[in-house]
DRENDO-1510 file (C-alpha; in Angstrom, 1 decimal, always signed):
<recs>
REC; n; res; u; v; w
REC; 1; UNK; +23.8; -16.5; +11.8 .
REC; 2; UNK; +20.0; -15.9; +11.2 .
REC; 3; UNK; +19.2; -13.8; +7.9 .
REC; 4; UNK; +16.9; -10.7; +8.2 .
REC; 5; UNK; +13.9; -10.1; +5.4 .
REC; 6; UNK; +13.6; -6.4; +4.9 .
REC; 7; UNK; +11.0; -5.2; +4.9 .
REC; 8; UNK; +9.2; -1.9; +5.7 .
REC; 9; UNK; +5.9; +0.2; +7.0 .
REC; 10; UNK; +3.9; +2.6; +5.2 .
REC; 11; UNK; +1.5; +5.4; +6.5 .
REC; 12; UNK; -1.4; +7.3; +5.5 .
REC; 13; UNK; -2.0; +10.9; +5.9 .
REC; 14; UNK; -4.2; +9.9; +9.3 .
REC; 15; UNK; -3.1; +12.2; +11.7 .
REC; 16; UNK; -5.9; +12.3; +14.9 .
REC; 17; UNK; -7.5; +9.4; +16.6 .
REC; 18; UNK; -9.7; +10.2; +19.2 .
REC; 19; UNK; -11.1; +7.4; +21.9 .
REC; 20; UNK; -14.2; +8.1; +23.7 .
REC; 21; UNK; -14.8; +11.4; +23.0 .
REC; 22; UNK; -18.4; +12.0; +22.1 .
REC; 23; UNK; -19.3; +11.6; +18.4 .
REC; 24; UNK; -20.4; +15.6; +17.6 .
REC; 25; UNK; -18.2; +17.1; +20.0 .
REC; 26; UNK; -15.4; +15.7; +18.1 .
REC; 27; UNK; -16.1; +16.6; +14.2 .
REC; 28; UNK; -17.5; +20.3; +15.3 .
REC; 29; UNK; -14.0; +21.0; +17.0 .
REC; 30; UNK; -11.6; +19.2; +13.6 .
REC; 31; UNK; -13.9; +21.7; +11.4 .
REC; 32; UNK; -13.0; +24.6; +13.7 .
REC; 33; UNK; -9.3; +23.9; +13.3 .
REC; 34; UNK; -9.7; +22.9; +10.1 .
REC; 35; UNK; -11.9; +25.8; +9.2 .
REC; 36; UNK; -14.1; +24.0; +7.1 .
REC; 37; UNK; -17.6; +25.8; +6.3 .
REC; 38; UNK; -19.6; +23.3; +3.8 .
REC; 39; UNK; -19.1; +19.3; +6.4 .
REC; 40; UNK; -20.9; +17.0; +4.4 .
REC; 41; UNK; -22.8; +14.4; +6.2 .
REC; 42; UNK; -22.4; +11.1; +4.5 .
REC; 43; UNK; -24.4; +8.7; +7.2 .
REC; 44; UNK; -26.4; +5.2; +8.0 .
REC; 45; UNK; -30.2; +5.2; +7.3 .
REC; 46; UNK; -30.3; +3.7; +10.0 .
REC; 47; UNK; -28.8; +6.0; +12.2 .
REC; 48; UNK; -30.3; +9.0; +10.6 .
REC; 49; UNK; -33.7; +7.6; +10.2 .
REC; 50; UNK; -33.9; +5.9; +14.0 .
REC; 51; UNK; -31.7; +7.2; +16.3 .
REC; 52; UNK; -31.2; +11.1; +17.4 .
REC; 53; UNK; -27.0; +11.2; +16.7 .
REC; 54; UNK; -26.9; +12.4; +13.2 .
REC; 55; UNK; -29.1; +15.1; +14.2 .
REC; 56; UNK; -26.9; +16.1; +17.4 .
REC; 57; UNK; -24.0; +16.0; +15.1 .
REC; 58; UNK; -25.4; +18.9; +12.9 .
REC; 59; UNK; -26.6; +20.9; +16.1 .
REC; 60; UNK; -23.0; +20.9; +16.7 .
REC; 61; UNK; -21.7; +22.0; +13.2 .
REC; 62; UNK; -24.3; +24.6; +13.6 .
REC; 63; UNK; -23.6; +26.6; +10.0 .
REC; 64; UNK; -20.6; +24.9; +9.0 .
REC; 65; UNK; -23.1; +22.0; +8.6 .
REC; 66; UNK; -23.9; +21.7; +4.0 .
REC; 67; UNK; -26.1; +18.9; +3.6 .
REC; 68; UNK; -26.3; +15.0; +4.7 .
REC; 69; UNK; -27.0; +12.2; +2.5 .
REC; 70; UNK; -27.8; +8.6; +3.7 .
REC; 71; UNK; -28.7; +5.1; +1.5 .
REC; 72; UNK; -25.8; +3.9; +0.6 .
REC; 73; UNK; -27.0; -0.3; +0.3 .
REC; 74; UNK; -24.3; -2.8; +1.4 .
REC; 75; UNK; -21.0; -3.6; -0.3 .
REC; 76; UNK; -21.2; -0.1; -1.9 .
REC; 77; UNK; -22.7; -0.3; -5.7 .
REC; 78; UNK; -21.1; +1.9; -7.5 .
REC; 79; UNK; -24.2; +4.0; -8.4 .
REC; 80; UNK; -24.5; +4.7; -4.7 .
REC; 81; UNK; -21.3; +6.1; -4.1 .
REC; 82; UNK; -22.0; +8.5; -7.3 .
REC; 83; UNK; -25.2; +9.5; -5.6 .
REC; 84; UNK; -23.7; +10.6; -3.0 .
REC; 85; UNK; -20.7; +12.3; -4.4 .
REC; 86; UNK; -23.2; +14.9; -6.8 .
REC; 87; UNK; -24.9; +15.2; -3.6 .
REC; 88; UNK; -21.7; +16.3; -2.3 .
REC; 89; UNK; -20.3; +18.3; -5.0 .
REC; 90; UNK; -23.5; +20.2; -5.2 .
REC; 91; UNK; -23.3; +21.1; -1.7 .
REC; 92; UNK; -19.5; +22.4; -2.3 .
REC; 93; UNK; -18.5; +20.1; +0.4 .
REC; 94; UNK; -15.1; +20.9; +2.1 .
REC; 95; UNK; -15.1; +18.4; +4.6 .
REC; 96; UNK; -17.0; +14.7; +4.2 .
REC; 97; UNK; -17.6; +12.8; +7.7 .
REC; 98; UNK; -18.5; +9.3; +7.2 .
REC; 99; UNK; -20.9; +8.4; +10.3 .
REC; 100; UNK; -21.6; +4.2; +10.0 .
REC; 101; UNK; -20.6; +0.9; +8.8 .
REC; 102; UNK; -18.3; -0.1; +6.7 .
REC; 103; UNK; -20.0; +0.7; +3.2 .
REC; 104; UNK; -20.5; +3.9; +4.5 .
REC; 105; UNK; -16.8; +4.2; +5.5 .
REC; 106; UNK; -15.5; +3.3; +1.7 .
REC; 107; UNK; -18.1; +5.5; +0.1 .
REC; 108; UNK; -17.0; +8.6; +1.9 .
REC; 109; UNK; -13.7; +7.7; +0.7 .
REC; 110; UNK; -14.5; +6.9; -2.9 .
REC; 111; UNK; -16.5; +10.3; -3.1 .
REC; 112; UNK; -14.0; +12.8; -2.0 .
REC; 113; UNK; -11.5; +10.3; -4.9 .
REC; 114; UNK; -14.6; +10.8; -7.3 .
REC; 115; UNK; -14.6; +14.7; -7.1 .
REC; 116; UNK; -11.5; +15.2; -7.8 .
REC; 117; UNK; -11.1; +12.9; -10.6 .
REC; 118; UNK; -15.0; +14.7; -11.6 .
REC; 119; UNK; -16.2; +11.1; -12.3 .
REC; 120; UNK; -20.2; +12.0; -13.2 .
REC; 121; UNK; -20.9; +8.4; -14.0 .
REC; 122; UNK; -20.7; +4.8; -13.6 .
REC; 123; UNK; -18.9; +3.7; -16.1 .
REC; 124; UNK; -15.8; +6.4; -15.1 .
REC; 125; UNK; -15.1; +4.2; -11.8 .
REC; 126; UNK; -13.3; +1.8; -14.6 .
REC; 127; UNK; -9.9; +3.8; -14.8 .
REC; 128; UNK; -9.6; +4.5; -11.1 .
REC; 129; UNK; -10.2; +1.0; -10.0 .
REC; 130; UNK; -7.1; -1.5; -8.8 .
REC; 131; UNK; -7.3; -4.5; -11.0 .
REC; 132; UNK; -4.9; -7.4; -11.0 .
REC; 133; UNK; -3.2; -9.4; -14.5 .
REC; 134; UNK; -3.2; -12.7; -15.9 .
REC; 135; UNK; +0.6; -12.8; -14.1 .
REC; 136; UNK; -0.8; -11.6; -10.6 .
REC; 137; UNK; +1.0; -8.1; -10.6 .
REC; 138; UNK; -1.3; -5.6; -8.7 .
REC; 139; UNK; -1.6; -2.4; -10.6 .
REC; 140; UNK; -3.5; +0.8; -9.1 .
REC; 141; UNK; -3.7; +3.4; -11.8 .
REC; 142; UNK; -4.6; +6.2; -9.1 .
REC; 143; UNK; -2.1; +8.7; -9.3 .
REC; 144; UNK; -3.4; +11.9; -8.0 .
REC; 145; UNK; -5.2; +11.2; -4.7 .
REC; 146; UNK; -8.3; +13.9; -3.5 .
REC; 147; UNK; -8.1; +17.1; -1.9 .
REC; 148; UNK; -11.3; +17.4; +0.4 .
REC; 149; UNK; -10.5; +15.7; +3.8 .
REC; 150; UNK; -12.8; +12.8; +5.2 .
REC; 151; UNK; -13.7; +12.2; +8.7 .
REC; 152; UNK; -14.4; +8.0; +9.6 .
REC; 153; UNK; -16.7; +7.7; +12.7 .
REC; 154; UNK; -16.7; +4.0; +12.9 .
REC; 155; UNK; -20.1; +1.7; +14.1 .
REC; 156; UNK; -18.6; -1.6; +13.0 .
REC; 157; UNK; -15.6; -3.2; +13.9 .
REC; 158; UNK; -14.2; -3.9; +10.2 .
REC; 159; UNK; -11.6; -1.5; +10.1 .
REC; 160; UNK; -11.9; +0.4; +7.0 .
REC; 161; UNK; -11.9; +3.7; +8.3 .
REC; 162; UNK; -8.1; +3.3; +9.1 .
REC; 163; UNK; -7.1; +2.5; +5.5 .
REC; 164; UNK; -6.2; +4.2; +2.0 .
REC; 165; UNK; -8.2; +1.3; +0.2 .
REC; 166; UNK; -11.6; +1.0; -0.6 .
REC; 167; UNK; -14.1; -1.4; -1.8 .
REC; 168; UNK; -16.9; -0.6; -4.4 .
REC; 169; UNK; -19.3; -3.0; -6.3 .
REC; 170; UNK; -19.8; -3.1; -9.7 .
REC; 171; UNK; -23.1; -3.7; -9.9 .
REC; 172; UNK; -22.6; -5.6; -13.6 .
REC; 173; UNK; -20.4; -7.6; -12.8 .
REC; 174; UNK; -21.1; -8.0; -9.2 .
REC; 175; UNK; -17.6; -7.5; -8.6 .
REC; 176; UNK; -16.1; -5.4; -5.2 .
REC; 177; UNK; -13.3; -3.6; -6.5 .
REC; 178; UNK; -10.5; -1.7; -4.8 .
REC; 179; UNK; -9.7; +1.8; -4.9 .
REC; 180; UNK; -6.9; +2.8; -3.6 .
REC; 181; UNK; -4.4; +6.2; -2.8 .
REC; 182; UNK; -2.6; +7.6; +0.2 .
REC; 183; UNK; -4.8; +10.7; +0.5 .
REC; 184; UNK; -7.7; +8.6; +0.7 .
REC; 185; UNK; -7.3; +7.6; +4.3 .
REC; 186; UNK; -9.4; +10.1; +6.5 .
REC; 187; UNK; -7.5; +12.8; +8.2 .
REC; 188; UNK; -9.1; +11.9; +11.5 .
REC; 189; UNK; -10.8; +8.9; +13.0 .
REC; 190; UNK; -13.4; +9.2; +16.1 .
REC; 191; UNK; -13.8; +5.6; +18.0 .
REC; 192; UNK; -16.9; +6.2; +19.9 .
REC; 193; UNK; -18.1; +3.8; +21.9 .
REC; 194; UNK; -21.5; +5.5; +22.9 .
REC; 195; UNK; -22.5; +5.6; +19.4 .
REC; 196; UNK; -21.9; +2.2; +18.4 .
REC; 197; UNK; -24.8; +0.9; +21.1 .
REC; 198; UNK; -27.1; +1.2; +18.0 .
REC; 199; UNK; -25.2; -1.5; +16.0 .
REC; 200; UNK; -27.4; -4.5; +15.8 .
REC; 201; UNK; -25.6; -7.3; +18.2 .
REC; 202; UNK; -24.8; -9.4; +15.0 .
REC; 203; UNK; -23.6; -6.5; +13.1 .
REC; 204; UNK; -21.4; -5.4; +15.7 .
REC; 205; UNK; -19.4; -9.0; +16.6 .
REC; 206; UNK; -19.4; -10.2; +13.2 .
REC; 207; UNK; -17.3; -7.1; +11.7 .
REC; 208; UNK; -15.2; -8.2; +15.3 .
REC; 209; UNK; -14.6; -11.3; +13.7 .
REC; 210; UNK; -13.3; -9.6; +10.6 .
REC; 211; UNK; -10.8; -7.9; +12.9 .
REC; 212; UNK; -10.2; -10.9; +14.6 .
REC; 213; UNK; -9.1; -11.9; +10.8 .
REC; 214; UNK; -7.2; -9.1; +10.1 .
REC; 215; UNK; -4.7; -9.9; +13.3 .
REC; 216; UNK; -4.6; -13.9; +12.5 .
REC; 217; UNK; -3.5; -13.0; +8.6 .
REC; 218; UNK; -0.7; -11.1; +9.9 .
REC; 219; UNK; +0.4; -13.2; +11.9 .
REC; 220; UNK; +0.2; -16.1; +9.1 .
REC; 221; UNK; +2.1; -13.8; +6.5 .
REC; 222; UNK; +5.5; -14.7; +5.6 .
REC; 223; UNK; +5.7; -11.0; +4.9 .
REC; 224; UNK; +5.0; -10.0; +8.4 .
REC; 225; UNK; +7.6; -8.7; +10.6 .
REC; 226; UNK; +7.8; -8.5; +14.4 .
REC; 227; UNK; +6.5; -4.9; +14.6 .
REC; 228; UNK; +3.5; -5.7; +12.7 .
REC; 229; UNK; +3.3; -9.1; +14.6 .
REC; 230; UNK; +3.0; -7.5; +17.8 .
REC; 231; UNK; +0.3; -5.1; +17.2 .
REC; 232; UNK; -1.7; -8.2; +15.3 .
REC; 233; UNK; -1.1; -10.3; +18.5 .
REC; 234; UNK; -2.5; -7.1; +20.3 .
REC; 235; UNK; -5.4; -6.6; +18.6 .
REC; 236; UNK; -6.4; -10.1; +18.6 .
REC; 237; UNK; -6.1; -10.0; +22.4 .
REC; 238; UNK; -8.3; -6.8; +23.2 .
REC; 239; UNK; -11.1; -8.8; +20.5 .
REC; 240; UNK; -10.9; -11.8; +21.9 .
REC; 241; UNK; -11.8; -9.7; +25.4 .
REC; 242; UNK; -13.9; -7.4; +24.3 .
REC; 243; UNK; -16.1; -9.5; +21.8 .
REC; 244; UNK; -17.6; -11.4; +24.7 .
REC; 245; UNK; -17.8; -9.0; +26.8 .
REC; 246; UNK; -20.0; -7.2; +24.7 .
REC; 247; UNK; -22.6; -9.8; +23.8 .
REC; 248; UNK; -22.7; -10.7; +27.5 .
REC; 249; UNK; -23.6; -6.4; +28.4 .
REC; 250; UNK; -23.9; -4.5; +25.4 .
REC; 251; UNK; -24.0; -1.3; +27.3 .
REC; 252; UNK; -20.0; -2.2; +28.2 .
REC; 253; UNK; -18.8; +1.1; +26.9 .
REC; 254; UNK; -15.2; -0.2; +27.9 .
REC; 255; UNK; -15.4; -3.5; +26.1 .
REC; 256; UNK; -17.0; -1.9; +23.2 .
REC; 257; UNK; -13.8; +0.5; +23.1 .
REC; 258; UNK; -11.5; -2.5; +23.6 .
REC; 259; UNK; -13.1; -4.3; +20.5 .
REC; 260; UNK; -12.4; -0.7; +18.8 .
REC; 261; UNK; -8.8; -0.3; +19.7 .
REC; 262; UNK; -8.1; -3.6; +18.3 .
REC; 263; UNK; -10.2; -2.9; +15.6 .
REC; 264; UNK; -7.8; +0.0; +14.7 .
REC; 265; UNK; -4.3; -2.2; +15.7 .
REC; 266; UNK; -5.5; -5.3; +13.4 .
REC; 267; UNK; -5.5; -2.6; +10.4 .
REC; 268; UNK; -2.4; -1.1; +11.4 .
REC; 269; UNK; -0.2; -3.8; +9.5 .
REC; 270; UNK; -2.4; -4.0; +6.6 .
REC; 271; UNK; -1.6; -0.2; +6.0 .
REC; 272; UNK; +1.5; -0.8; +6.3 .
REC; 273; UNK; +2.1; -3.3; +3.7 .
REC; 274; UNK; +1.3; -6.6; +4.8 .
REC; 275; UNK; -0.4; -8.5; +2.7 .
REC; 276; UNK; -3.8; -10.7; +3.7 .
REC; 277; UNK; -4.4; -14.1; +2.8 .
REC; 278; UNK; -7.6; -16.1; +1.2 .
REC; 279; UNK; -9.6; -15.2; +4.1 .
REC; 280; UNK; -10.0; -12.1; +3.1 .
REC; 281; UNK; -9.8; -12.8; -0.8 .
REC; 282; UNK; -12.3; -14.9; -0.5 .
REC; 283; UNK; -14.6; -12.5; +1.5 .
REC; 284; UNK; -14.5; -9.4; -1.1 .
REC; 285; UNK; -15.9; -12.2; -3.6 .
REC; 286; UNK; -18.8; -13.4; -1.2 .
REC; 287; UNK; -19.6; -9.9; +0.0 .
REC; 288; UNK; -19.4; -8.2; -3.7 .
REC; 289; UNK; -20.8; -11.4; -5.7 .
REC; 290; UNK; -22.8; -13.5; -3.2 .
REC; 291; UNK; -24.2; -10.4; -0.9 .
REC; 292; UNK; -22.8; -12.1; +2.1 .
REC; 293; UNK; -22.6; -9.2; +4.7 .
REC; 294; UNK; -19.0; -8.4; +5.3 .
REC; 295; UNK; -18.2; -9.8; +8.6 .
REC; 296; UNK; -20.2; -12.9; +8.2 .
REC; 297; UNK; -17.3; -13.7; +5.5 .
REC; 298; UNK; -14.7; -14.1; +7.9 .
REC; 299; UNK; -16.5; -16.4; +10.0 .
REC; 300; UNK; -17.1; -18.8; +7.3 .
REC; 301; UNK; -14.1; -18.8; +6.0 .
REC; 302; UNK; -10.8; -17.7; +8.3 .
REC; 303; UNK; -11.0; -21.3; +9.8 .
REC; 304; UNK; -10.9; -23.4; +7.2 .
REC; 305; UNK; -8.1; -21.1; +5.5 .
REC; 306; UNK; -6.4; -21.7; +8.7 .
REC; 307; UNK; -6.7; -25.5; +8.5 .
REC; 308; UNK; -5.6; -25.2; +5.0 .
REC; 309; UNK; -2.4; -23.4; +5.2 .
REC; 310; UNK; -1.4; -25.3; +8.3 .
REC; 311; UNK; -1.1; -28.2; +5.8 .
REC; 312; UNK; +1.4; -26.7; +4.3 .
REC; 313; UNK; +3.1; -25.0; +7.3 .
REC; 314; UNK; +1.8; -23.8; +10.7 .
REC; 315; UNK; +4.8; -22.8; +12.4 .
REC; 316; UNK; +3.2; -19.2; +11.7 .
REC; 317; UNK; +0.0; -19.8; +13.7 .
REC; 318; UNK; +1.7; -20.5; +17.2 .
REC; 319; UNK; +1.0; -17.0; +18.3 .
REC; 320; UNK; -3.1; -17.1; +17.3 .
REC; 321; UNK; -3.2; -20.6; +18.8 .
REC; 322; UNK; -1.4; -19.0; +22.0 .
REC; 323; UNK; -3.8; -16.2; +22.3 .
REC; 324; UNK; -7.4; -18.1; +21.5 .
REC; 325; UNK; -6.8; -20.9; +23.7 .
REC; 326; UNK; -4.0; -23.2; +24.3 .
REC; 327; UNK; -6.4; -26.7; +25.1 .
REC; 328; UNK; -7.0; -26.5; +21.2 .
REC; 329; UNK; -5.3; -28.8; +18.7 .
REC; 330; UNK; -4.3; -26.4; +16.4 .
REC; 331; UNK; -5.0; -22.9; +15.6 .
REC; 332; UNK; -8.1; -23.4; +13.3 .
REC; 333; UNK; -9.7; -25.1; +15.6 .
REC; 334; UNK; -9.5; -22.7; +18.3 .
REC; 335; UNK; -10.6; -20.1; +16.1 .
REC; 336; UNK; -13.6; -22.3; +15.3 .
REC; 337; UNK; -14.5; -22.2; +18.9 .
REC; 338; UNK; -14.0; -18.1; +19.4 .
REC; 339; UNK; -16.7; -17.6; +16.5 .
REC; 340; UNK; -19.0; -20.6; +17.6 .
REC; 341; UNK; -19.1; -19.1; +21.0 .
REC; 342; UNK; -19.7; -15.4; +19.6 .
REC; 343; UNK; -23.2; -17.4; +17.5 .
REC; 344; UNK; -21.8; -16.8; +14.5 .
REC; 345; UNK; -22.1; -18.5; +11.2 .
REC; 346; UNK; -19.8; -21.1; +10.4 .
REC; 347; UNK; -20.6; -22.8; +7.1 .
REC; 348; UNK; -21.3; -21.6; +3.7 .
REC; 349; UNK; -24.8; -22.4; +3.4 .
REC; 350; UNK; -25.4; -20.7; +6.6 .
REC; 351; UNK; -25.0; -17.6; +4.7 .
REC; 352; UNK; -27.0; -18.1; +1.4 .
REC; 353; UNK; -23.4; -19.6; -0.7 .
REC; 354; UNK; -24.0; -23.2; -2.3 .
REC; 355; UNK; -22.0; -25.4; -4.8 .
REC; 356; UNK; -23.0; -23.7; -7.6 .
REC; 357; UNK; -21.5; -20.0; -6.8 .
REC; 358; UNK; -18.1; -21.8; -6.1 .
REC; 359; UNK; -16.6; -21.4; -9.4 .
REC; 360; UNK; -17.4; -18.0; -10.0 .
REC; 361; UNK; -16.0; -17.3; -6.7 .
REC; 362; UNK; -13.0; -19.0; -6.6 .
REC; 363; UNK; -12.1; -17.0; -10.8 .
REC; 364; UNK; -12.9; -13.3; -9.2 .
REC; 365; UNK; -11.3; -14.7; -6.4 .
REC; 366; UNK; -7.8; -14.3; -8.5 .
REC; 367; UNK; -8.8; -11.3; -9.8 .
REC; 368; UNK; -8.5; -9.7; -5.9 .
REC; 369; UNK; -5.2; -7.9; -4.8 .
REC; 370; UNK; -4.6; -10.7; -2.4 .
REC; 371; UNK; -5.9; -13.7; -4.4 .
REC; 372; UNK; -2.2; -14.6; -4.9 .
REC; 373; UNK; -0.8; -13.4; -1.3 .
REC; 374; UNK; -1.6; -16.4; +0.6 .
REC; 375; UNK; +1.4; -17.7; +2.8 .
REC; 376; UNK; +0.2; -21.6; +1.3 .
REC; 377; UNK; +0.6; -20.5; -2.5 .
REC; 378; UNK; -2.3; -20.4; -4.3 .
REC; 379; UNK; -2.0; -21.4; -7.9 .
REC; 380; UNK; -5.4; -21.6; -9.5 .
REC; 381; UNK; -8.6; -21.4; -9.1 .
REC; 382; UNK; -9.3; -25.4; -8.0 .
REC; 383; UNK; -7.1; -24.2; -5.0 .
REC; 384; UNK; -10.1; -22.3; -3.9 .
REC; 385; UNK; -12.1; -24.4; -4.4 .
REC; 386; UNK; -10.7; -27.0; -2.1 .
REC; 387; UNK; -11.1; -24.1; +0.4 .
REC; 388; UNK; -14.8; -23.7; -0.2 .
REC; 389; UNK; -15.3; -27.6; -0.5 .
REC; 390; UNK; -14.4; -27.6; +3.1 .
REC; 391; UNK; -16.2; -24.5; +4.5 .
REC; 392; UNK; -19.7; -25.5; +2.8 .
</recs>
């Protein structure tokens, strides 16, 4: 008789997800019910500056509408996220909506946390921050989670909005660090398709590819089980649909929702417990340390972890190979294709990451919650740097 691994889900306090309703229409009618008076804005430059939607989005609020703020630069330095949370405690926000990428995402996140903890400076991040021991343990020292609700509106594909955790950069150290608590997940998420036709085309399918990481990390994790493998295998589906699709006719509102929905499903298991791999280990260090843009990570690296870990069992990587293309060898390569087809960087020096970043990388690399959650053990730091040898 087989033995069964318990195991178990966990869930945030997300409770409304709507699918192509229009961006405004949505956060004016979950203030109404919430009865929030003082929304703060927390939005792209880019969208604010260029585009008409941030301003449609405070016609709608009409007086419930306190203030936006935008410039929050990638990867999140921490002196950005405390810009934006004076500028939100001075407007005596009740209510922050997040309206962008995925640094804009985690911000929104980390202010409402910063409020309530009434961090004023840079150097008060440090005893909110998740950090990880000589031994490996993971230890989050956030106890008391914030009270003013958050709104995600998504233009990326990385997922963020759907989880608790959130990435900052220490700007010292050039270190992304984790912050994490239940009540940090928003209370709603809008997937919008319309509004993500302002995402640059390289923007938009790289994040995609993150998602596409997401799913294929699930289903390598020992610590998976068969409900989270079957939204992962999901996910990975409606991407690898809706990623092409979408750089063939970017105005392909329903492929752009597609890429969304899996977006949403590949996070899904991550909430819920399962650990990621080196993929994404890897990636906090190149996007923190290196400035490598967030998506970009995952295409330089998910492959060759892939290719890595099937050296020391692939029997997890059936159901990725099955879904990317079955006239590939092995799951790696497949994967290699998808990304190649999409346009997308594939090496390290592609991206601006040579030889001698590699150590650095691979030590913070074990500093990050899953620098020891790989299903091919990682023991040290010349581990990951086999990984990187190969992906240069």
């Amino acid at each position: 008789m087989s033995e069964i691994t318990p195991s178990e889900l966990r869930f945030t306090r997300t409770e409304r997800v709507t699918m192509g309703v229009p961006t405004a229409e949505a956060i004016a009618d979950q203030a109404a019910k919430m009865g929030c008076n003082k929304v703060f804005l927390l939005a792209s430059t880019t969208l604010r500056e260029q585009t008409g939607e941030i301003g449609l989005i405070e016609a709608a609020l009409g007086d419930r509408h306190a203030a936006t703020f935008s410039g929050i630069a990638p990867h999140a330095p921490r002196s950005d996220v405390l810009k934006a949370a004076d500028a939100a405690r001075a407007a005596g926000a009740d209510l922050i909506v997040s309206v962008g990428g995925g640094s804009v995402t985690d911000s929104a996140k980390i202010v409402a946390l910063l409020i309530k903890h009434d961090v004023r400076s840079v150097e008060a991040f440090e005893p909110l921050r998740t950090f990880v021991t000589d031994a490996g343990e993971v230890i989050n020292p956030i106890t008391i989670g914030p009270d003013i609700p958050v709104i995600c509106v998504p233009t990326t594909l990385s997922g963020g909005e759907f989880n608790a955790l959130s990435g900052a950069t220490d700007e010292v150290t050039q270190h992304k660090q984790g912050y994490e608590h239940r009540n940090m997940a928003p209370v709603m998420v809008v997937l919008d398709p319309a509004i993500t036709r302002h995402t640059p085309e390289w923007l938009w399918l790289s994040t995609g590819v993150r998602s596409v990481d997401h799913a294929v990390e699930t289903l390598s994790s020992y610590q998976s089980n068969d409900f989270a493998d079957g939204l992962a295998e999901s996910a990975l589906r409606l991407l690898v649909e809706g990623l092409p699709r979408v750089k063939a006719d970017p105005g392909d509102l329903e492929g752009r929702l597609k890429c969304q929905i899996g977006a949403w499903q590949s996070m899904i298991s991550i909430i819920g417990g399962v650990p990621m791999g080196a993929s994404h280990a890897i990636g906090h260090i190149l996007g923190g340390t290196c400035d490598v843009p967030h998506g970009y990570t995952s295409c330089v690296m998910s492959p060759y972890v892939l290719a890595w870990n099937a050296e020391h069992d692939a029997s997890r990587q059936t159901r990725t190979l099955a879904v990317l293309g079955g006239e590939h060898a092995s799951a790696s390569a497949a994967l290699d294709a998808f990304i190649a087809g999409l346009g997308m960087p594939r090496r390290l020096s592609e991206v601006g990451v040579d030889e001698s970043r590699f150590q650095q990388v691979a030590e913070y690399t074990l500093l990050d919650i899953w620098g020891r959650t790989n299903p091919r053990p990682v023991a040290s730091a010349a581990d990951i740097l086999e990984i990187l040898r190969r992906a240069a």
